[in-house]
PAVEXTOR-89597 format. One line per field, with one value per residue (C-alpha): residue number from 1; residue in one letter; x, y, z. Coordinates in nm, 3 decimals. Example, Ala and Ser with C-alpha at 12.3 -4.5 7.8 and 13.67 -1.06 7.14 Angstrom:
! residues 2
num <- c(1_2)
residu <- c(A_S)
xx <- c(1.230_1.367)
yy <- c(-0.450_-0.106)
zz <- c(0.780_0.714)
//
This chain:
! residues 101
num <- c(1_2_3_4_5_6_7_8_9_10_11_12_13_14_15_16_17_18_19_20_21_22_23_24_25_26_27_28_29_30_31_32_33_34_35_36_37_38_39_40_41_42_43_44_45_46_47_48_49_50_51_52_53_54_55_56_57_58_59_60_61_62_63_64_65_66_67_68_69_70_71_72_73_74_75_76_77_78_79_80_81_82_83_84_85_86_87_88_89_90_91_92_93_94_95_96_97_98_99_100_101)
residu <- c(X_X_X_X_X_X_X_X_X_X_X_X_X_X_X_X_X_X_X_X_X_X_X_X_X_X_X_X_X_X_X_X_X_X_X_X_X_X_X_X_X_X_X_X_X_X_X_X_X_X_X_X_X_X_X_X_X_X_X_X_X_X_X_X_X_X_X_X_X_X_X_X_X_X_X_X_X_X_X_X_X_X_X_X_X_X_X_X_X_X_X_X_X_X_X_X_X_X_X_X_X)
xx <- c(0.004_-0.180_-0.214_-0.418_-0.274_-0.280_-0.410_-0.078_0.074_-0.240_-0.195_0.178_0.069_-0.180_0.033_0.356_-0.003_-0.066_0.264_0.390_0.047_0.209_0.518_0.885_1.047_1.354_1.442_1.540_1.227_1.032_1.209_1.129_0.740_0.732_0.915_0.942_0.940_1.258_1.089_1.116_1.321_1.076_0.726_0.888_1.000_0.645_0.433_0.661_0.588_0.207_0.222_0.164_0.501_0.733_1.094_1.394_1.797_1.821_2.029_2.268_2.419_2.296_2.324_2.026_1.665_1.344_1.039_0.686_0.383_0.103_-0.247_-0.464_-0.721_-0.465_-0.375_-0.732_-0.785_-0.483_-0.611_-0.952_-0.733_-0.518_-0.857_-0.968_-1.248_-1.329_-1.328_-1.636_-1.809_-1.868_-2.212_-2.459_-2.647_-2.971_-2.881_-2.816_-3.160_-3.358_-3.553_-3.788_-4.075)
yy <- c(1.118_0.864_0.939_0.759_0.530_0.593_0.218_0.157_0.166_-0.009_-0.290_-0.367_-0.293_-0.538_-0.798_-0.719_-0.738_-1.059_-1.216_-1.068_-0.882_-0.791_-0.932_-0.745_-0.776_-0.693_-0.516_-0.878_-1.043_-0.684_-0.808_-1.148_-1.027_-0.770_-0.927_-0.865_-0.507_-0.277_-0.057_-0.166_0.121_0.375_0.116_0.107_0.488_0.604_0.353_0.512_0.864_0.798_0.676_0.313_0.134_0.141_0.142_0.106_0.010_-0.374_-0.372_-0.616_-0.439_-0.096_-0.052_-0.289_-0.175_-0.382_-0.334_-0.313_-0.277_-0.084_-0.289_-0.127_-0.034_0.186_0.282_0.424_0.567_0.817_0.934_1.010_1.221_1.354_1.465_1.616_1.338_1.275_0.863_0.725_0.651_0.246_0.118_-0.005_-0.303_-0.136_0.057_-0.187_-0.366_-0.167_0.004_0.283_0.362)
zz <- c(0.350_0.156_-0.227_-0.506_-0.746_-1.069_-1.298_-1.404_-1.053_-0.889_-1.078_-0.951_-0.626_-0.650_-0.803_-0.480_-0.266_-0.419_-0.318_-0.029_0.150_0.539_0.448_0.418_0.054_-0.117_-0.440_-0.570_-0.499_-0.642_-0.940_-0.919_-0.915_-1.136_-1.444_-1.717_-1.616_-1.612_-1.427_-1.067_-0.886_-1.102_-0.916_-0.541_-0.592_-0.700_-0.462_-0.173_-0.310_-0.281_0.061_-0.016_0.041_0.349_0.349_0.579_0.570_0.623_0.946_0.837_0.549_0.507_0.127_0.099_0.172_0.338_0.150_0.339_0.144_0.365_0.391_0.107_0.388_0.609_0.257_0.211_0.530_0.461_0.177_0.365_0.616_0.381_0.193_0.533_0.594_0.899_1.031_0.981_1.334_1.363_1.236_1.551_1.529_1.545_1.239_1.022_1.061_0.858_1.129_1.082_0.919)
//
């Protein structure tokens, strides 16, 4: 379940986006981005909490975690099912030409 981000935690997001969009990171390189902030375990901790980061054991040494930001539009479509919405049917051609009256 998807959850919105409060300004504060949008904003790192945004920045991690920035840098490493589909890409895996680690807790170093979170550093790396988010400097000067302290605050990095608090960031990945709440961003996984809402639904918007990924995490999993890096197979070679299992006291280090992979980092996986999710793509801020499956991001949004979670919280559109977790708010009970349904999925927007596609928009047809013929629809979007102004037609009518």
């Amino acid at each position: 379940m998807t959850k919105p981000l409060p300004k504060w935690l949008m904003q790192r997001y945004s920045l991690l986006y920035s840098l490493y969009s589909d890409k895996e990171f680690t807790y170093a390189q979170a550093q790396y981005a988010l400097k000067p902030s302290a605050l990095v375990s608090l960031i990945l901790s709440h961003l996984n909490k809402h639904g918007w980061l990924e995490i999993r054991l890096d197979p070679g040494d299992s006291r280090r975690r992979i980092y996986k930001l999710k793509h801020p539009e499956s991001a949004v479509k979670g919280m559109a099912e977790s708010f009970g919405l349904p999925e927007a049917p596609g928009i047809s051609q013929g629809s979007q030409a102004g037609g009518g009256s």
